[in-house]
C-alpha positions in Angstrom: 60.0 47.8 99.1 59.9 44.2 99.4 62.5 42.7 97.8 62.5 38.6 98.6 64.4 36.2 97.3 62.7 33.7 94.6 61.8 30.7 96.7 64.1 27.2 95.6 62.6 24.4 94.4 61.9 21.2 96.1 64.3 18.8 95.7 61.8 16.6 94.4 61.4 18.4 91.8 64.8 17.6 90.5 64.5 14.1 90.8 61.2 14.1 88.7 63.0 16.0 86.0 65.6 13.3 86.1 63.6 11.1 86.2 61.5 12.2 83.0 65.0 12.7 81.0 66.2 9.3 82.0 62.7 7.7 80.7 63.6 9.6 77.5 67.0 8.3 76.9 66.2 4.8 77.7 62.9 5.2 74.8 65.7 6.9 72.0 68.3 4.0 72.8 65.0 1.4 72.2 64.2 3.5 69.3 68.0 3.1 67.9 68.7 -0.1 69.3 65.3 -1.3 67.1 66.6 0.4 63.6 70.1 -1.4 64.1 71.2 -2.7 60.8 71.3 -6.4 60.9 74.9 -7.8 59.6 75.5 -8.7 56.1 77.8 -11.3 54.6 80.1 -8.0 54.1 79.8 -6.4 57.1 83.0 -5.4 58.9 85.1 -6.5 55.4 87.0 -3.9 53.7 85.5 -4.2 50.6 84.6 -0.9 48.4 84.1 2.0 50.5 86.1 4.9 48.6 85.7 5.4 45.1 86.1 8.5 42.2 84.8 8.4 39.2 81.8 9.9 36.9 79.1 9.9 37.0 76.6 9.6 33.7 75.9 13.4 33.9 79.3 14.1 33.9 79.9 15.4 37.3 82.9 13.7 39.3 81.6 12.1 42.3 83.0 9.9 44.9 81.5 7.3 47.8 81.0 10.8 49.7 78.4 12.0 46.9 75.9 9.4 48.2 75.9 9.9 52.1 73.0 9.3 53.3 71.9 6.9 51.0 72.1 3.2 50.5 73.6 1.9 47.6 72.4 -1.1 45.5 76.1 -1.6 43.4 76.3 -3.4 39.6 79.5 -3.7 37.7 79.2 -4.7 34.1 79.0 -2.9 30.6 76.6 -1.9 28.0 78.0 -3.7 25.3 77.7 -7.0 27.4 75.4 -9.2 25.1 73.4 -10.9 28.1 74.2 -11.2 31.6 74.4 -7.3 32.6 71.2 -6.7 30.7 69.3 -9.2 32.6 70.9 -8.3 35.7 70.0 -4.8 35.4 66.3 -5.5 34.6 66.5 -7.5 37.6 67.5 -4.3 39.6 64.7 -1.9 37.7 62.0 -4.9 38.8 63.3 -5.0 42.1 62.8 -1.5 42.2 59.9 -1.8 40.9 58.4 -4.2 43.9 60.3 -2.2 46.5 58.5 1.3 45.5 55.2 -0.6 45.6 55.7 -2.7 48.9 58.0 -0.2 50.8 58.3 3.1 49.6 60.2 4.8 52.3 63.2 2.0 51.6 63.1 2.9 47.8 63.2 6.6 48.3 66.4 6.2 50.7 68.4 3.8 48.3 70.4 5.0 45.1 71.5 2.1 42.6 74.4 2.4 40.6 75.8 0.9 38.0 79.6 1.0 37.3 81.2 0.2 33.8 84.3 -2.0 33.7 84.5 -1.0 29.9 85.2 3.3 30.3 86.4 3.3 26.6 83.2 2.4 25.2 80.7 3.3 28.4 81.1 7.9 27.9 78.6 9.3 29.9 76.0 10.0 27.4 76.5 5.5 26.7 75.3 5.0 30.2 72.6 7.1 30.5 71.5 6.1 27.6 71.3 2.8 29.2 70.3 2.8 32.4 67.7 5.3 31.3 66.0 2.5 29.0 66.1 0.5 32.7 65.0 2.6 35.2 65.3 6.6 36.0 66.8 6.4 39.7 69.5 4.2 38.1 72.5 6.0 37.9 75.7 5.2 35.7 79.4 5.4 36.8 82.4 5.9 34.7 85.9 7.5 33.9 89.1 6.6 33.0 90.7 3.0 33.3 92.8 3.8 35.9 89.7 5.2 38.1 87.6 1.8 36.8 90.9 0.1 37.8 90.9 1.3 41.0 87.4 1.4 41.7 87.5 -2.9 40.6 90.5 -3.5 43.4 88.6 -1.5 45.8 85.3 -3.6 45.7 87.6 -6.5 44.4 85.4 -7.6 41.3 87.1 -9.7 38.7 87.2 -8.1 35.0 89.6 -9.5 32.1 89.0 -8.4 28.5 88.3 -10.9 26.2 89.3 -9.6 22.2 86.9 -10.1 19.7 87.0 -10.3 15.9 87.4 -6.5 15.2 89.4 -4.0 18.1 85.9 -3.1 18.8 84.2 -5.7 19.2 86.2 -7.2 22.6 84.2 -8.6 24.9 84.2 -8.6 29.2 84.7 -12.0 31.4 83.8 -10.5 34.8 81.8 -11.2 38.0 78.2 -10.3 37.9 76.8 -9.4 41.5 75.2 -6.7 43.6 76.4 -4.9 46.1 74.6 -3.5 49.1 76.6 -0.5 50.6 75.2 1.7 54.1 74.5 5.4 54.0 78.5 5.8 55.0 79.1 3.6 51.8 80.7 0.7 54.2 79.9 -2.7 52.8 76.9 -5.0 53.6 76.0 -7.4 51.7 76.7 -9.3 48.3 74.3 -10.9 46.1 75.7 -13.1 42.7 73.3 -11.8 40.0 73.2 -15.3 38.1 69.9 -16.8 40.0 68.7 -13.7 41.5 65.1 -12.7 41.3 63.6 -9.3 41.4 61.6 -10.3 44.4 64.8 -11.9 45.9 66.8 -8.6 45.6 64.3 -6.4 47.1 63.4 -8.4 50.0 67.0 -8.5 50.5 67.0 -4.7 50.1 64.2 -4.5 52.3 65.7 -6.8 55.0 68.7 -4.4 56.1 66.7 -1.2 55.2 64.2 -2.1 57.5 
């Protein structure tokens, strides 16, 4: 019976295969080193991150419902008589621009919009709303103390102004966008008075790549 032993290989084979995997690492670290995000006015701050609240379906969500995804961030209301509107439409436009320019960006970024006002803005007021704006755009609510919280967090200014009737108050608050990473860390702020549609998505499509 002949029963020899498989011959070795060459040590030169060895050193190829090492030599292959190195060339492979060094192309993925290129590859990763060229989809780096560049830094944001935001970058490293502590601004937003967590968050719980609901969302215009109902559903409780929190930053973690949106891994994966990058986050274009509005706070205002839908009673607001003029600023939030035009902001928003700004957002839907820029939307608009980014799923005709860059499509794989859109289809990896979720916008939100967040009430300061939960006792008016249910979840049926806000999609209602951002329904008449865009379909991707997704509304965020629930109770004060969530809004409360959710307004330290991302440290956005909101005083409520009283109006003529107990319903008819009115919001003083900031009015900008916030651009948050698939992990929901912060990126970059935009002040929504002055900003364009084609501003905010070359913007969006800056640090999306």
């Amino acid at each position: 019976m002949n029963s020899a032993l498989p011959k070795k290989p060459f040590p030169w084979i060895w050193l190829m295969v090492a030599g292959i995997l190195l060339i492979i690492f060094a192309a993925g670290y290129r590859f990763v080193q060229s989809r780096a995000v560049p830094e944001g006015n935001l970058s490293g701050s502590g601004i937003g991150h967590e968050f719980s609240l609901v969302d215009e379906n109902g559903n409780a969500v929190t930053s973690a419902s949106y891994d994966g995804k990058w986050r274009l961030m509005y706070f205002g209301y839908t009673y607001c008589p003029d600023i939030c509107p035009t902001d928003t439409a700004t957002m839907a436009a820029a939307l608009d621009i980014l799923r005709q320019t860059d499509t794989p960006a859109a289809q990896r970024l979720q916008p939100l919009f967040v009430t300061v006002d939960p006792e008016r803005d249910t979840p049926e007021a806000l999609a209602e709303y951002t329904d008449h704006f865009d379909p991707d755009l997704i509304g965020l609510t629930g109770s004060r103390a969530q809004i409360d919280a959710a307004l330290k967090t991302f440290r956005v200014y909101a005083r409520k102004v009283p109006g003529d009737t107990q319903d008819s108050y009115l919001y003083d608050h900031q009015a900008m966008f916030y651009l948050m990473d698939p992990r929901g860390r912060p990126v970059q702020f935009l002040a929504g008075q002055g900003s364009t549609p084609e501003g905010l998505a070359a913007t969006v499509e800056h640090f999306l790549g």
